[in-house]
N, C-alpha and C positions, 0 to 999 in steps of 0.2 A: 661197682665203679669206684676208682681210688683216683686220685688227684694225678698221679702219672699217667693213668689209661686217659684221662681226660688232657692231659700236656702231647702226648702222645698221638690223639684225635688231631686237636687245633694243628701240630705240626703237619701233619698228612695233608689237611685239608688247604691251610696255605703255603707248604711247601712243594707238597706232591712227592718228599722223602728227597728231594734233590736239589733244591734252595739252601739258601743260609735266611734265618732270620736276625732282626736288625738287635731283637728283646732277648738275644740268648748269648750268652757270653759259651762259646764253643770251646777254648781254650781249660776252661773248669773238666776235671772228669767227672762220672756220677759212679765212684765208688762205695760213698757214705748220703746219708739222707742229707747231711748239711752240706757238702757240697752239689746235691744234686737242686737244694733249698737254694742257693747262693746261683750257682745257673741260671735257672726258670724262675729268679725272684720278679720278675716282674710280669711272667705269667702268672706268676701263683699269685699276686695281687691283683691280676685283670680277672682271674675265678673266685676269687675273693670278692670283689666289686659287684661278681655278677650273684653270685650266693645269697651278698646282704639285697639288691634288686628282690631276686627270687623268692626271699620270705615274704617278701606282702603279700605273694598271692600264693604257697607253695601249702597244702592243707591235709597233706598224710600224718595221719594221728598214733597217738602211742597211747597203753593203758597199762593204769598203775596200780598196784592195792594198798592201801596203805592204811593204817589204826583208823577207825572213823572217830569226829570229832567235829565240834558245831565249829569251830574254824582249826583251818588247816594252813600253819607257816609254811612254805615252798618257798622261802628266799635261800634255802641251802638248796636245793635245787641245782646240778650242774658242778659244784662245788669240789675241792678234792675231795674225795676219798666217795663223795656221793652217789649212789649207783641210779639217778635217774637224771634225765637233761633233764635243762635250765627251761621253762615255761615261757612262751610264747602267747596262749591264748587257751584256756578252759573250754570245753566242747560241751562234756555231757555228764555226772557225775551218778554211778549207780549205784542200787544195793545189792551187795552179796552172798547176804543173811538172813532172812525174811522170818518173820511171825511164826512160830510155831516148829521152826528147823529143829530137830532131834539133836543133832551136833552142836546147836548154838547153846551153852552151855548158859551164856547171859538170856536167853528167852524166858520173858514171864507171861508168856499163853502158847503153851504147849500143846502137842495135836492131842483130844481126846481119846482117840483110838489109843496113842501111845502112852496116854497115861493109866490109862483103865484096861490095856490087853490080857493083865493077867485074870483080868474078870470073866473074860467072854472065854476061860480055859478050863475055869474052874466052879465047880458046882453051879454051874448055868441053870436051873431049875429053879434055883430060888434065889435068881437076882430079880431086883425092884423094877419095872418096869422096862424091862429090855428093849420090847419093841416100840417104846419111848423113843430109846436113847440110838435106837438105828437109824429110827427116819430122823432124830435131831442131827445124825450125827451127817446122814447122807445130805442134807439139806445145808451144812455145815463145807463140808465136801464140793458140793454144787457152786455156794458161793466164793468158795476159795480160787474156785478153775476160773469162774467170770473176774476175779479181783487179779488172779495173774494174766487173763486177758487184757485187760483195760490198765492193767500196772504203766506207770510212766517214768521219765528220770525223776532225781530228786533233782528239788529247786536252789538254784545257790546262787551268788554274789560275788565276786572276783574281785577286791583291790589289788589293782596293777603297782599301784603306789607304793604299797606297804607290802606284797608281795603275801596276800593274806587270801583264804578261799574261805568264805560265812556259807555253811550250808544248813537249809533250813527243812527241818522234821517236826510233824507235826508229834512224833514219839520220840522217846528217849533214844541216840543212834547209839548199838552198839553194834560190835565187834570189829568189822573194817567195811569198808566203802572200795570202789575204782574209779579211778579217775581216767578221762578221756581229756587229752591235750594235745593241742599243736606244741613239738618242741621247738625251739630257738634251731635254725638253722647254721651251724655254722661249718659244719666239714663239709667235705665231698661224700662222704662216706654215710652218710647219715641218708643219703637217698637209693633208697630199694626199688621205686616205682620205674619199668622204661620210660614211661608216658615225662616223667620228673626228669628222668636222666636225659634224655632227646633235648630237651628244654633247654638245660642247664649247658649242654653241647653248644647247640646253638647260638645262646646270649653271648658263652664265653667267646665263641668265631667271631659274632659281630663286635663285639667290643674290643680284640685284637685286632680286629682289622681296620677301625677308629685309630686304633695306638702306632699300628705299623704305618696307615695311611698320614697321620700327622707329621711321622717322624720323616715319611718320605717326601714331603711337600716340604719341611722346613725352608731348605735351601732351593731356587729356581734355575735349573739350568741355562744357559743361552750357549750356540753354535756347538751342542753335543748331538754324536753322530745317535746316540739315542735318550728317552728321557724312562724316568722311574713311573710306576703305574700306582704312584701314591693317591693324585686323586681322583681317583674311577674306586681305589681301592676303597676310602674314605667314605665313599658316594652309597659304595656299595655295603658296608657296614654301619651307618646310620638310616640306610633302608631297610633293613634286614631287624637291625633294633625296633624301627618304629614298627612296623610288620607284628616284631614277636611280641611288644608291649600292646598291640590291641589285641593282639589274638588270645593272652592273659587275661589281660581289661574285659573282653568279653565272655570268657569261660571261666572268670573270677567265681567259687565259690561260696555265696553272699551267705548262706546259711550259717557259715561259721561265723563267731565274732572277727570284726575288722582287727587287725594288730595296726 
């Protein structure tokens, strides 16, 4: 969904493709992005309006890898040149690296088996207590598969202030971490979900039709052979608003942090 598919929608829906609306300067062509910008400017800030609405309660998540560290700066975040959106709200933060990984080059408790393989290859007869080091090692083994069972995220801290992420290990963190976050909301584009995109539809209709309903009640007809359907239309987009802000309000996603 791109910001014209969605100008494109609202026209259909209060035009029916054979009206004029009142928010569209018609006389502009849409040759170039800036005058198709300069056109639809006042739709594009009626989906704009409805966008910054939409992040309070909008909770499709992204994840990130990035170098672990007991705090993590994210105020460049969003930034030029920066290849991850701007943070919104921290969800869940995981390990990617765990105890004993062969690859992790920083591990200092290494799987037994992998450091002692070349033992169990070579003159196996007169290694020291072998069938010792099976069952320590199976028993080893055992507890490893229960501690990936019961694994949890890591515990962290979020200043929003300072734009800072304190995540807390009980062990020394290396290598990298992933982060799960809600991003900052700010394109059209940025939403993948139907279920999002239906929504985002929606608000935008009702709050053009607040803006086309206002403009057409400014002035009050008298002795015209007909009148403008500005407020039925009004009526009917501050219905439609309250409607889809409960309907939010009650399938709000409370497990996330509140932004």
């Amino acid at each position: 969904m791109t910001i014209k598919d969605l100008i494109e929608e609202i026209k259909l829906e209060l035009t029916g493709g054979v009206l004029d609306l009142e928010i569209i300067d018609e006389s502009l062509p849409e040759e170039t992005d800036t005058e198709y910008k300069v056109k639809y400017k006042t739709l594009i800030s009626v989906i704009n309006k409805a966008l910054r609405e939409l992040e309070r309660y909008w909770d499709e998540t992204t994840l990130i890898t990035v170098p672990a560290a007991s705090c993590i700066d994210y105020s460049t975040f969003g930034q030029e040149g920066s290849e991850y959106s701007p943070v919104s709200s921290i969800v869940r933060v995981y390990r990617i690296q765990g105890m004993g990984d062969n690859n992790n080059t920083s591990s200092y408790n290494l799987d037994p088996m992998y450091a002692q393989q070349w033992m169990l290859f070579s003159n196996g007869g007169t290694m020291y207590n072998l069938n010792d080091y099976i069952l320590n090692y199976a028993s080893w083994m055992t507890m490893s598969q229960i501690r990936n069972t019961m694994s949890t995220d890591m515990s962290f801290k979020e200043d929003r202030h300072n734009s800072k992420l304190y995540i807390s290990n009980a062990a020394s963190i290396r290598g990298a971490v992933t982060i799960e976050y809600i991003p900052k909301l700010k394109t059209v584009e940025q939403i993948k979900s139907d279920y999002w995109i239906d929504i985002l539809q929606k608000m935008s209709i009702a709050m053009t039709k607040i803006v086309l309903g206002r403009i057409r009640t400014r002035f009050t007809q008298s002795n015209a052979l007909w009148t403008q359907d500005g407020e039925r239309m009004l009526e009917e987009g501050n219905t439609d608003l309250k409607e889809l802000r409960e309907v939010l309000r009650t399938n709000s996603n409370l497990i996330y942090p509140l932004d």
